[in-house]
N, C-alpha and C positions, 0 to 999 in steps of 0.2 A: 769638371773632371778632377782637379787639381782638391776640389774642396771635398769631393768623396774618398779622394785620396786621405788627407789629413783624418778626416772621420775614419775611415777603416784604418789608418796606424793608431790611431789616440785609442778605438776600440778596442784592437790589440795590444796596447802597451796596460789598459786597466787592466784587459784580464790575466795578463802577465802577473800585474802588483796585488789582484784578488786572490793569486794561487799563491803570491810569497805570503802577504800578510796572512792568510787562512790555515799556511802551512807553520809559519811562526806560532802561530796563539795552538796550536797543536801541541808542536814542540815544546814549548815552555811550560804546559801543563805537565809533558811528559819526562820530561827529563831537567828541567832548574826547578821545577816542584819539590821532585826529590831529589836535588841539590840540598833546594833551601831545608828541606823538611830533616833532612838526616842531621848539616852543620847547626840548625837553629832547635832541634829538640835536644841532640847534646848539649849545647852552648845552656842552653833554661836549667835541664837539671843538672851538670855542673855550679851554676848562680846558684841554685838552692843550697845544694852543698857545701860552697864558699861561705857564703852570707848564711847561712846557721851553724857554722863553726861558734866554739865558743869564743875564740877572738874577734869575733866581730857583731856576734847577735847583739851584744849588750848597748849598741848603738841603735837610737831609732832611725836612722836612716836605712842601717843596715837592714832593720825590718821589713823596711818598705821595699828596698831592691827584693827583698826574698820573697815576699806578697808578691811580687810585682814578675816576678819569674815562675814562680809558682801558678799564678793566674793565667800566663801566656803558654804554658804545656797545655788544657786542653782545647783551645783556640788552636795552636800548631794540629794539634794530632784531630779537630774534627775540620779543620777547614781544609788541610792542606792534602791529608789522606785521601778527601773527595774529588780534590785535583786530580791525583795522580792515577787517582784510577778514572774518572773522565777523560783523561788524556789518550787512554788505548778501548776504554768499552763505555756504556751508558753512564751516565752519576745515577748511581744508587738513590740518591733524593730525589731524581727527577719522577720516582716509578712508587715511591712509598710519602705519606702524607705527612707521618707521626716522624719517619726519619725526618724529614726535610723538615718538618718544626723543634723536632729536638734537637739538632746540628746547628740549628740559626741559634736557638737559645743558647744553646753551651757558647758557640763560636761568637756571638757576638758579646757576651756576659763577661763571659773571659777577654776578651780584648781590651773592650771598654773598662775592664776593671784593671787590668796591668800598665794602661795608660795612667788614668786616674791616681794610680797608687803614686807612681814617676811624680806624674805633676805635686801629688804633697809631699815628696820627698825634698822636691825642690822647695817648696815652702818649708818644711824642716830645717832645711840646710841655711836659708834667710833666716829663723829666727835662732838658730846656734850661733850665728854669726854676728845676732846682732850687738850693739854697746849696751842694749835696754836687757836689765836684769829680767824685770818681767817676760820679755820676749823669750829669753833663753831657758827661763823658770817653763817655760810651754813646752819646749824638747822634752820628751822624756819616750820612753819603752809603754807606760801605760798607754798614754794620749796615744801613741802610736798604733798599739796592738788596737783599740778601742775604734781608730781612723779606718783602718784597716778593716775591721769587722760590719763599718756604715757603709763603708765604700762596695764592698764585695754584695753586700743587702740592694743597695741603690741599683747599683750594676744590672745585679738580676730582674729585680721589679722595674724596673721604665724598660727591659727589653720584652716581660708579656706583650706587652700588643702588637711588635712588632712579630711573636710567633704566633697570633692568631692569625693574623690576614695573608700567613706566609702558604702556597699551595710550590707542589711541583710544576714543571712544567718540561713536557717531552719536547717541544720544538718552542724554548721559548724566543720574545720575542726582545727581551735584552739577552745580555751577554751571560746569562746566569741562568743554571735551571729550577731552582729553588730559591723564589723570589714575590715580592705583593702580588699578590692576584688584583688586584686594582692600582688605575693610576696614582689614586691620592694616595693608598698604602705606600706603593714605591715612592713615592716626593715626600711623604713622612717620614718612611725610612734613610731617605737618602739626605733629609737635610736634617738628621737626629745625628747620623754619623758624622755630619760634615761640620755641625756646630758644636756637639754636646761630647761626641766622642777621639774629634781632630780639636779643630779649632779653640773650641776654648780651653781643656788643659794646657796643650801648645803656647797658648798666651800666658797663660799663669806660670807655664814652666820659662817663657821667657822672659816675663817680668821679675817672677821672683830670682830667674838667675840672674839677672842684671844688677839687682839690687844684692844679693849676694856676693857677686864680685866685689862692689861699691865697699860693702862693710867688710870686704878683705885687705880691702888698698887703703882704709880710714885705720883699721886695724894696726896693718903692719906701718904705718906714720906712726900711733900711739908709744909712748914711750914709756906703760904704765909698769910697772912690777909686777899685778897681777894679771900679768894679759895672758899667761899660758891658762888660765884656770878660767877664762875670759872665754874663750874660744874653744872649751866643751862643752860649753850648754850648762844643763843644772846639775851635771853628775855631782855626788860626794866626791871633791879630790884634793881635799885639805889634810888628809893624811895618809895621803899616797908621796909615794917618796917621788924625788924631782924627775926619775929616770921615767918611773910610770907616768909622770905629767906628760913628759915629751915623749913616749910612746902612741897615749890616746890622743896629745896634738896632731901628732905624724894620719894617726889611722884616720882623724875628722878631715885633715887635708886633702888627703887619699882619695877620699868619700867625694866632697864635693867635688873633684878633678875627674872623679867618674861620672856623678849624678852628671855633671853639666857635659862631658861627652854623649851618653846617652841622651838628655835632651835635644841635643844637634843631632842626631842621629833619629829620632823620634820623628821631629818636624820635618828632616830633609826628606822621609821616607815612607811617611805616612799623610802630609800634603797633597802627593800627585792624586793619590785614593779619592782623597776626599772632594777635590775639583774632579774628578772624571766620575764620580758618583753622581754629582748636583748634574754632570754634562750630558748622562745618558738620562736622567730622568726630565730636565727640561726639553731634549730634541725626541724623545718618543714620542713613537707615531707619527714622526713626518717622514716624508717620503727622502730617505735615502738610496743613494744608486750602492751595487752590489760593493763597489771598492770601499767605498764608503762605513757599511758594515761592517767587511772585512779587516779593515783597519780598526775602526772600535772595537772588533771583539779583540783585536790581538793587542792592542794601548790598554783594557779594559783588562786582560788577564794580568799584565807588566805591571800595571798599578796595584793588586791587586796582592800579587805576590811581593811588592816591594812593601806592604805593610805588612807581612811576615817578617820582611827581616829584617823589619823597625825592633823585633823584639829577640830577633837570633842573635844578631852581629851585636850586642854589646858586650856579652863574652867574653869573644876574640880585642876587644877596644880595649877592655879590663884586665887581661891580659900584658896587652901591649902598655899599656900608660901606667896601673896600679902596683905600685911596688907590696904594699901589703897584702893586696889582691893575689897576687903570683907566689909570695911568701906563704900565705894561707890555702891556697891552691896544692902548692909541694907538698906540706905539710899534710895534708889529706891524701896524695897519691904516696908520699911516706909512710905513713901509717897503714895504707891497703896492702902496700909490698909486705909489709911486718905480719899481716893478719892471714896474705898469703906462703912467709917465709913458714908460719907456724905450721900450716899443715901439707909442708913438702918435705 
């Protein structure tokens, strides 16, 4: 008696936790979806506009952050769109074939490309920094714009085949409705994302931040005369008066205090994705109980939307921590009041 007892509360207490988690992963499609979708498509094209000011474009790093925001608006606008309207009616992908592989292309091309772009930026930032001429002789706006143009190529072609084997699916059987129509698809896809499009930039952006740091603390010991000219890269600044040296010092400093926020922001935020990615393709098809489900889909949307706003929320960080950032910023909302004073 005592043990039927136990069984019918445990009963009732799962489907208690199946109606909260079932109602969760509802919710968050429906309303922090477009949360994130409103702050994080501002937050991109603001970045654009910042970082292709002329005070700042003339930096390669600066290029990268603009690539790199630039590539994450149509990832925002085709991934996150298809949330928010699954959240109250059908996903449009789950019912059309040509959507549901156009949306993977764009949304995954675009991701993986504005990750990418971050992780050489940080490599950028190590070889401005570093004591070796050669190294810093490799900074430049060319190499960049050139980086930029392989990377955005690469991006796109290693995501075909992930939009061939991609089908809708009205009742699918992960968390996702447009998603591999075969196991081995999904375990392709899901350990492409988790090594090629998390994991390994993330390392590269934390080795090379690390060593960037390194040759900033070796830097500021050096007691050379030339160290201001040292510490822009290859630019021409041998007859730039001393004010302009310590203006472009200031703005490289800037830069790297941002790139290496975004990096922690990056990793903290697009990690959970990438492990709950590998977790639903290795437990498919085993027998889960309903709570069980329920919880993976609502961990599996959380995760999901926190790799959106691995690419909204630097922004608002740039903001807070970037003195030339916020400078540059003004300066642009200055100028729109003047374009507005003129025709009131």
């Amino acid at each position: 008696m005592i043990i039927i007892l136990v069984e019918g509360m445990s009963s009732s207490s799962d489907v208690q936790l199946t109606a909260v988690f079932a109602s969760l992963a509802v919710q968050i499609n429906r309303y922090f979806s477009l949360i994130v979708f409103i702050f994080a498509v501002i937050g991109s094209c603001l970045n654009t506009l910042v970082f292709g000011h002329r005070a700042l474009r003339s930096s390669p790093c600066s290029r990268f952050f603009l690539a790199s925001s630039a590539a994450a608006i149509p990832s925002l606008l085709s991934g996150l769109i298809g949330r928010i309207v699954a959240g109250w009616a059908a996903d449009p992908a789950s019912r059309s074939i040509w959507l549901c592989k156009f949306r993977t292309l764009v949304n995954e091309t675009s991701q993986c490309a504005a990750i990418w772009l971050i992780a050489l930026a940080s490599i950028d930032r190590w070889l401005v920094s570093s004591p070796n001429v050669t190294h810093r002789q490799m900074s430049s706006v060319r190499n960049a714009t050139r980086s930029i143009v392989l990377t955005l190529l690469l991006s796109g072609l290693s995501h075909i085949p992930h939009t061939i084997c991609y089908e809708p699916f009205q009742l699918p059987p992960i968390p996702l409705h447009c998603y591999g129509a075969t196991s081995a698809c999904r375990l392709f896809d899901d350990l492409f994302y988790a090594s090629i499009v998390v994991l390994l930039p993330c390392s590269l952006m934390l080795v090379f931040g690390c060593m960037t740091i390194k040759n900033i603390h070796q830097s500021r010991r050096a007691t050379r005369p030339n160290n201001i000219q040292m510490s822009i890269g290859n630019q021409q600044t041998k007859n730039l008066p001393n004010a302009q040296l310590k203006t472009k010092m200031k703005n490289e400093r800037n830069l790297t205090k941002m790139l290496l926020i975004q990096v922690f922001i990056l990793i903290l935020f697009t990690l959970p994705q990438a492990c709950n990615s590998l977790y639903a393709t290795i437990t498919y098809g085993r027998d889960k109980s309903v709570l069980q489900k329920a919880f993976d889909q609502f961990f599996y949307n959380l995760t999901l939307l926190l790799s959106y706003m691995a690419v909204g929320l630097p922004f608002y960080m740039y903001t807070l921590t970037g003195s030339v950032f916020r400078s540059t910023l003004m300066q642009l909302f200055q100028g729109t009041l003047r374009i507005f004073e003129r025709f009131h």
